[in-house]
BAPA-571678 format. One record per residue (C-alpha): residue in one letter; x, y, z; residue number from 1. Coordinates in Angstrom, 2 decimals. Layout:
N
("A" (X Y Z) NUM)
...
This chain:
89
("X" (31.61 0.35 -12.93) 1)
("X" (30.16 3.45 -11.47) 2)
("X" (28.71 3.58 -7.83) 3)
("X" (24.95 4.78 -9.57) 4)
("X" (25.52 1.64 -12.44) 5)
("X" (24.06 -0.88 -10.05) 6)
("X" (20.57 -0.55 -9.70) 7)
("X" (20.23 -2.43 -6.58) 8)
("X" (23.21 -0.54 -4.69) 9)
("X" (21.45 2.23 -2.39) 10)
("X" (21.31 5.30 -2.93) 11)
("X" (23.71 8.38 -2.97) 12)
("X" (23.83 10.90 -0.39) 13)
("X" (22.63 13.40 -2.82) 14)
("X" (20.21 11.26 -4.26) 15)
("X" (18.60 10.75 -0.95) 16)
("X" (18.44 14.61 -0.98) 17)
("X" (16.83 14.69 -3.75) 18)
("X" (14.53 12.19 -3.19) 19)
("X" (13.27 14.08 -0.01) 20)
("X" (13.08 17.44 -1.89) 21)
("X" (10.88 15.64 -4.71) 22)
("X" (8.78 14.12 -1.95) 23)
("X" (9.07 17.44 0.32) 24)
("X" (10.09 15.58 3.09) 25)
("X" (11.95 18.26 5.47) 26)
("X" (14.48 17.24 7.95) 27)
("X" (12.64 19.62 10.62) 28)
("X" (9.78 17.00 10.20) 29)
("X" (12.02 14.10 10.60) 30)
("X" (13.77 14.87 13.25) 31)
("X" (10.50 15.98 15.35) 32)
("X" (9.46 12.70 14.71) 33)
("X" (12.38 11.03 15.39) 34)
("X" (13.18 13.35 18.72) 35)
("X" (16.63 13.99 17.50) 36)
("X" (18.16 17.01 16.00) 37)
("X" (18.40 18.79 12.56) 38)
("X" (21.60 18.00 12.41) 39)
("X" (21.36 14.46 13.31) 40)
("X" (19.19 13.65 10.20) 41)
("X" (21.64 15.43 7.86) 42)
("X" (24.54 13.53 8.96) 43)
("X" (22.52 10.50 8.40) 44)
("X" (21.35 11.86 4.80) 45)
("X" (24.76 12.48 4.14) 46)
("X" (26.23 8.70 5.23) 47)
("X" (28.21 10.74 8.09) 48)
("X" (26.30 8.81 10.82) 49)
("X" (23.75 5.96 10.78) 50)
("X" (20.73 5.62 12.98) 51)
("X" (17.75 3.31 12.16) 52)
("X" (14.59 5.03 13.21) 53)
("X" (15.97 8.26 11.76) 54)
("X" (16.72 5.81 8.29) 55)
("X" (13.47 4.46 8.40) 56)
("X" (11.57 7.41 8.54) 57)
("X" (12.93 9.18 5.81) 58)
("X" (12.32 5.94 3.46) 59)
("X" (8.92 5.83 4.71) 60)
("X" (8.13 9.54 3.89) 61)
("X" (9.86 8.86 0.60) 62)
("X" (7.72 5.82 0.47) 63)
("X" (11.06 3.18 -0.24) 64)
("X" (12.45 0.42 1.68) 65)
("X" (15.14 1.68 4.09) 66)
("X" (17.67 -1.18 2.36) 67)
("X" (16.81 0.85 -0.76) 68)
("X" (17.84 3.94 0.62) 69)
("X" (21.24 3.27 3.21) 70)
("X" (23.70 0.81 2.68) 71)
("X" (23.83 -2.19 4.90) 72)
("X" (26.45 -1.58 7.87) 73)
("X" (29.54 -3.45 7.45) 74)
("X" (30.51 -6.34 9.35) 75)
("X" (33.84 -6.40 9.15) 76)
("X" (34.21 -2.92 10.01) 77)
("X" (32.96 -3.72 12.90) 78)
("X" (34.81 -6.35 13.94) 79)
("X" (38.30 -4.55 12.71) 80)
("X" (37.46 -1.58 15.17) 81)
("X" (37.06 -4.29 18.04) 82)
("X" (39.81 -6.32 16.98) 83)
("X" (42.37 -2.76 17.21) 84)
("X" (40.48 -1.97 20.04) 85)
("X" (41.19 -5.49 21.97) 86)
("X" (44.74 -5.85 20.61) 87)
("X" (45.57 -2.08 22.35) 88)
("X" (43.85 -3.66 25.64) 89)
């Protein structure tokens, strides 16, 4: 099955993009609003970085849910980076 075959998986980096083209929300706009740089929001668009007000805003320009939009962080991906992190300690 195909990453876009689930309709309740979030979105792709490039649908996000388009998403905010179709809705003309600009990054400029987002990240004034957000006080954080251009680049900032495209590394979010593009699942490079994560940041929650910056995630928020662009669903709620795009007028979605944010879960819609971003995946949910990962636990355990969490806890494996701690876990290394401890073990090296």
């Amino acid at each position: 099955m195909h990453y876009t075959d689930n309709p309740n998986s979030p979105m792709t980096p490039a649908q996000r993009k388009s998403l905010m083209v179709l809705n003309q929300v600009k990054s400029k706009r987002i990240a004034f609003l957000c006080d954080v740089s251009e680049t900032a929001v495209s590394l979010v668009v593009s699942g490079h970085a994560r940041s929650r007000k910056v995630e928020e805003a662009i669903a709620m320009a795009c007028g979605k849910y944010r879960e819609d939009m971003f995946p949910p962080n990962s636990r355990k991906s969490q806890s494996s980076r701690n876990g290394a992190y401890r073990a090296a300690a």
